[in-house]
C-alpha positions as CSV (number, residue, x, y, z in Angstrom):
1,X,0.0,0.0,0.0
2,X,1.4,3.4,-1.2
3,X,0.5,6.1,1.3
4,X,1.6,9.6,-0.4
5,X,4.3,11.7,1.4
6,X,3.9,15.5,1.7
7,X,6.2,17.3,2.3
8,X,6.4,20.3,4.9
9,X,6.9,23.0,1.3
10,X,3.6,21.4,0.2
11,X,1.8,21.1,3.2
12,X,2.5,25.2,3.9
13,X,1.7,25.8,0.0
14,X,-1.8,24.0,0.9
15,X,-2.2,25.6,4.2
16,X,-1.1,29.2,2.2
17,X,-3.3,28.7,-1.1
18,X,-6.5,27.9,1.5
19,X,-6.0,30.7,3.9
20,X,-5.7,33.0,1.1
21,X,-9.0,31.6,-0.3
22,X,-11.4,31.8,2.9
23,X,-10.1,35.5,3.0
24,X,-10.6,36.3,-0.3
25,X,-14.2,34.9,0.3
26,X,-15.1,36.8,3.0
27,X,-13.7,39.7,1.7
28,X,-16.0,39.4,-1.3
29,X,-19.0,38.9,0.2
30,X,-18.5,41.5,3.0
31,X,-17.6,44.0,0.3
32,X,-21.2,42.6,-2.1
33,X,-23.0,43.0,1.1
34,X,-22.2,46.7,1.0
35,X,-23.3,47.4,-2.5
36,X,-26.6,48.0,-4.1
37,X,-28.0,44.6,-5.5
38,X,-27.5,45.8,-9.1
39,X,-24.1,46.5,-8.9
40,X,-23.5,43.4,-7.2
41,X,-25.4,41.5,-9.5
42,X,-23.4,43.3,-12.5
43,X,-20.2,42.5,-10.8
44,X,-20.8,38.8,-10.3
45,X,-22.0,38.2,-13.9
46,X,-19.0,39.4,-15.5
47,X,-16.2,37.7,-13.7
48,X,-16.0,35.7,-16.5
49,X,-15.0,38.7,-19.1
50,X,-12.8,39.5,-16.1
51,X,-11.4,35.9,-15.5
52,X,-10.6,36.1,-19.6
53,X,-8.5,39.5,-19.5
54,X,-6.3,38.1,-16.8
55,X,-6.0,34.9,-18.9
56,X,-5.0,36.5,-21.8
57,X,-2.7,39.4,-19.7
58,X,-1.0,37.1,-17.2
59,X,-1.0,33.2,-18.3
60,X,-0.6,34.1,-21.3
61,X,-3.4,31.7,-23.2
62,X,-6.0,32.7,-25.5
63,X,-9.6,31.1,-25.1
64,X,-11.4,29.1,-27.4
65,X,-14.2,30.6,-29.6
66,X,-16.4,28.5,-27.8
67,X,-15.6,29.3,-24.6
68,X,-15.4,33.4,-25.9
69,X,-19.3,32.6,-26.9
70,X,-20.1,31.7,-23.7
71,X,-18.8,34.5,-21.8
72,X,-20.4,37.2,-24.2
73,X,-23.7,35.1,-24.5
74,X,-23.4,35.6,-20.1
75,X,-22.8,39.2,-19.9
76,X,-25.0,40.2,-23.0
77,X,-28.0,38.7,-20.9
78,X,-26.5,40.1,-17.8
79,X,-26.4,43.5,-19.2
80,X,-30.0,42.8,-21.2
81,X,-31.4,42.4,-17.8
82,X,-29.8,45.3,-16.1
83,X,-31.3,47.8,-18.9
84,X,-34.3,46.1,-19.2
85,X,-34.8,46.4,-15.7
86,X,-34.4,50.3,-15.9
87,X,-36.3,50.5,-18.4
88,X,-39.5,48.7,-16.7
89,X,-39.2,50.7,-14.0
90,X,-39.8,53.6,-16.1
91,X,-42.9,52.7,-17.6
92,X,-44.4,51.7,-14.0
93,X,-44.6,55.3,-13.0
């Protein structure tokens, strides 16, 4: 039976990589608790735009057109529904 060995670099990478993540998480959600809902809303539904400028910028890779569909498909809708929202509350009145 082959029980894997960690060492004490990867254990601290773990522990570092996991710390970092639970205070990026609250951080986010403190700071979406502190917005208005649309501006939350808008911020959440284009991470992916976001998450394909630091691809390209930083690692370097270029998405598929598939994948480039998706995320302008996402925040077409998302911004189709911000407007539209505006827009409804205008005739309301």
């Amino acid at each position: 039976m082959n029980i894997p060995y960690f060492s004490n670099k990867d254990l601290f990478t773990t522990f570092l990589l996991g710390a970092s993540l639970a205070l990026v998480t609250n951080l986010r959600s403190k700071s979406l608790s502190l917005t208005s809902a649309i501006n939350g809303t808008l911020t959440v539904a284009t991470s992916p735009f976001w998450g394909y400028i630091f691809d390209c910028f930083i690692f370097h890779e270029t998405p598929s057109l598939l994948s480039l569909m998706g995320t302008a498909l996402i925040c077409l809708s998302t911004f189709m529904i911000f407007f539209g929202d505006k827009e409804g509350e205008n005739a309301e009145e």
